[in-house]
C-alpha positions in Angstrom: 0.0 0.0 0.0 1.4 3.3 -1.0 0.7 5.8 1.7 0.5 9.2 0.3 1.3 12.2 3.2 0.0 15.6 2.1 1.2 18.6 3.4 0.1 21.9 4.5 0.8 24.7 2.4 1.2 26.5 5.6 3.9 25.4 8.3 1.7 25.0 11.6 2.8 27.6 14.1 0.9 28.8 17.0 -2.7 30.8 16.5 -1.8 34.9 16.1 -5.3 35.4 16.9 -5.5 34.4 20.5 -2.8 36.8 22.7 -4.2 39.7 20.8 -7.9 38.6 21.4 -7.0 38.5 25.2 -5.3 41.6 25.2 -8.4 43.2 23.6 -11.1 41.3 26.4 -8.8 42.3 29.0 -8.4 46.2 28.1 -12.3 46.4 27.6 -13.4 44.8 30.6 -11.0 47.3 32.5 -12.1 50.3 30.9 -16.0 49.1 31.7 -14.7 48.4 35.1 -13.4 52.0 35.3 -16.1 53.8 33.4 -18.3 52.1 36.0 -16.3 53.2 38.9 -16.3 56.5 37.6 -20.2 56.5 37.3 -20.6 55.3 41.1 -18.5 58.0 42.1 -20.0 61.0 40.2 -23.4 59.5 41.7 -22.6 59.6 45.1 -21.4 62.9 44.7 -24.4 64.2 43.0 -26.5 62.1 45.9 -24.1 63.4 49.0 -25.1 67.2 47.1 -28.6 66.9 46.6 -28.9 65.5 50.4 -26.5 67.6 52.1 -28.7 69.8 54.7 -28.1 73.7 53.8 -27.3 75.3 56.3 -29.0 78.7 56.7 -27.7 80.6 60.0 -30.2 83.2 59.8 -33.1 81.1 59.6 -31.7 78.7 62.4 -31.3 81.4 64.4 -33.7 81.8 67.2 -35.6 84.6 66.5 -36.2 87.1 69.8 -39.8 88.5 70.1 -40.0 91.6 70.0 -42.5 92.9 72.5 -44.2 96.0 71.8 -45.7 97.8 74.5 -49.7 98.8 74.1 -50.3 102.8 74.9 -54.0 103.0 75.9 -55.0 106.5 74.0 -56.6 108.4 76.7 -59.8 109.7 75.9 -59.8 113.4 76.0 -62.2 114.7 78.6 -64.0 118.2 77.8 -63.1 121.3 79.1 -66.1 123.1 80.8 -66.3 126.3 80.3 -67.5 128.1 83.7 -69.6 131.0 83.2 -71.0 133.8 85.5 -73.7 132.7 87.2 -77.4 134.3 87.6 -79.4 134.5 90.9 -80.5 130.9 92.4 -83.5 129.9 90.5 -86.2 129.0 93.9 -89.0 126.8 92.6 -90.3 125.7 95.9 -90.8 127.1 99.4 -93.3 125.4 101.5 -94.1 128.3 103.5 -93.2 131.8 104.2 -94.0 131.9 107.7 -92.4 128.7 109.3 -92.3 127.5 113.2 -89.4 127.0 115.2 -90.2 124.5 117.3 -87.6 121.5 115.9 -90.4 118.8 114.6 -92.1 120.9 111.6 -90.6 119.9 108.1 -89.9 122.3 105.9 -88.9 122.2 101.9 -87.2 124.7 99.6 -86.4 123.5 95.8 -83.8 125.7 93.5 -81.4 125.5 90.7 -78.6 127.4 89.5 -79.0 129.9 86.1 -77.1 131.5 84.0 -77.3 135.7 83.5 -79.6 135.1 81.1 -82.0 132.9 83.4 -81.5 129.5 81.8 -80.9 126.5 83.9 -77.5 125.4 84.0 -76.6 121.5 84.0 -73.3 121.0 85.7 -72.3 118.5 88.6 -69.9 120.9 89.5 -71.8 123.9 90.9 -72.3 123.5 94.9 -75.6 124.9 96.7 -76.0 125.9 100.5 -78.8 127.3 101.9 -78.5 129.0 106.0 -80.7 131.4 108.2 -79.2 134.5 108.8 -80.9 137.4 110.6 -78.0 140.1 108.6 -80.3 142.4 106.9 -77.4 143.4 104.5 -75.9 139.6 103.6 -74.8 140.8 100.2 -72.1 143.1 102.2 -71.3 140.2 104.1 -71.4 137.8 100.9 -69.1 140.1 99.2 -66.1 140.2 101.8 -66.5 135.9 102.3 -64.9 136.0 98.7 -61.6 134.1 100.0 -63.8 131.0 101.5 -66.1 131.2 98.1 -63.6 130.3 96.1 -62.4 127.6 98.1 -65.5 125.5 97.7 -64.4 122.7 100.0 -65.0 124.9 102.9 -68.4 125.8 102.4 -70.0 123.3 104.7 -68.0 126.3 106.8 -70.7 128.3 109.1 -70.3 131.8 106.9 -70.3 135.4 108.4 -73.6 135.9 110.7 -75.4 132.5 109.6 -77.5 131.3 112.4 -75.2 128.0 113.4 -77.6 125.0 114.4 -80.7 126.7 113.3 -81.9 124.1 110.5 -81.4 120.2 111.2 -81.5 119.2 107.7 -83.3 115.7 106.9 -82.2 113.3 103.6 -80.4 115.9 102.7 -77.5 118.3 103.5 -76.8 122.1 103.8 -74.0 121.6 101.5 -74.3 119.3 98.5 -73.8 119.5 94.8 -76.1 121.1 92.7 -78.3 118.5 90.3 -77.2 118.2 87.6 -80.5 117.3 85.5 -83.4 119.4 88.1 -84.0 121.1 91.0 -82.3 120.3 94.3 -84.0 120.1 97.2 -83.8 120.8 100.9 -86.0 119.1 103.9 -85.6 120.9 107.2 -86.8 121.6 110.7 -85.8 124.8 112.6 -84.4 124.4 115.7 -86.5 125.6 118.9 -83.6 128.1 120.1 -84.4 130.4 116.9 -86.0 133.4 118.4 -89.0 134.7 116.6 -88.5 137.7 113.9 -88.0 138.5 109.9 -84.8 136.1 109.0 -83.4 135.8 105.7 -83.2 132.1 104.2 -80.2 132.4 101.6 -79.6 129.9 98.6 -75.9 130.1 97.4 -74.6 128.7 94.2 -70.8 128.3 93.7 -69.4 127.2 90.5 -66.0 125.3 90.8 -64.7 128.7 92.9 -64.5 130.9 90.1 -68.1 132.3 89.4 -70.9 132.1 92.5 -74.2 133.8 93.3 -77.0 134.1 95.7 -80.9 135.3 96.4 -81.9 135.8 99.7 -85.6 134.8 100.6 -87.8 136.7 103.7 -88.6 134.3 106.0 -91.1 134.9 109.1 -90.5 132.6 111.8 -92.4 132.4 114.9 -92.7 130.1 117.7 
């Protein structure tokens, strides 16, 4: 048997293909590895920004309240304007002739007026009434100018008034003027007051600065 050997037209040698093909694997799976190394960092960074608290010192701050204090307005109160006053205005006298004998109860009504006779409403006029026997009070009235400016001493006896002669009953010699109507005295006269022609005075005082009177005859007997 003839045994017929055919060659290569190549000599064998080793395959070119296979360091270079390794080489090629190798170099991409490192770059991958590093592109995706890369990646993981610039994500954590972006992550690590978008989560980083900001930190804002003037809004962290703890604000201090600022307390204002409240000014109540005060509410202007009017200025009255005193005028000169008239005669007392006497709407009421129970009698003319009255008894002295301390138990009969007596009543005189009045209100103060301006000098042209109307009424005047102000809680700041004072009235009196007293019994004097002075047939020329207005003399006396005029020189008891110091003590009728100073209205707190009214409830003062004046110059000749006849001292414990009325007992005044719901009511006192000295009060404020009403405001709204007439004010009012209730009064007995005291048993010591000899009989005769006595004058019964009604004073009006505004605030110490303008005052007035009217004297009414009074008969008293026993």
């Amino acid at each position: 048997m003839q045994q017929t050997i055919h060659k290569s037209s190549s000599p064998a040698g080793p395959n070119q293909n296979g360091p270079r093909s390794q080489s090629i694997i190798i170099t991409a799976i490192t770059l991958f590895a590093l592109s995706g190394l890369l990646v993981g960092f610039a994500f954590g960074a972006l992550t690590k920004t978008r989560t980083q608290p900001t930190t804002n010192t003037q809004q962290n701050k703890p604000s201090t309240p600022i307390t204002v204090p409240h000014t109540a307005t005060p509410t202007p109160v009017p200025t009255e304007q005193v005028s000169p006053l008239g005669y007392p205005k006497i709407t009421n006298l129970s009698a003319s002739t009255q008894i002295a004998d301390g138990a009969t109860s007596y009543t005189l009504s009045a209100y103060p007026i301006d000098k042209t006779g109307n009424q005047i409403h102000s809680g700041n006029i004072t009235c009196k009434i007293w019994l004097t026997k002075d047939a020329n009070i207005n003399s006396t009235l005029n020189q008891a100018s110091v003590q009728l400016k100073n209205v707190d001493t009214l409830n003062q006896p004046l110059s000749d008034e006849e001292q414990g002669a009325l007992t005044f009953t719901g009511s006192q010699q000295t009060q404020k003027c009403s405001a709204s109507g007439d004010t009012t005295w209730t009064y007995t006269i005291a048993s010591t007051v000899e009989p005769g022609s006595y004058g019964l005075v009604v004073l009006t005082d505004w605030s110490g600065q303008h005052w007035n009177w009217f004297t009414a005859t009074l008969q008293i007997t026993k």
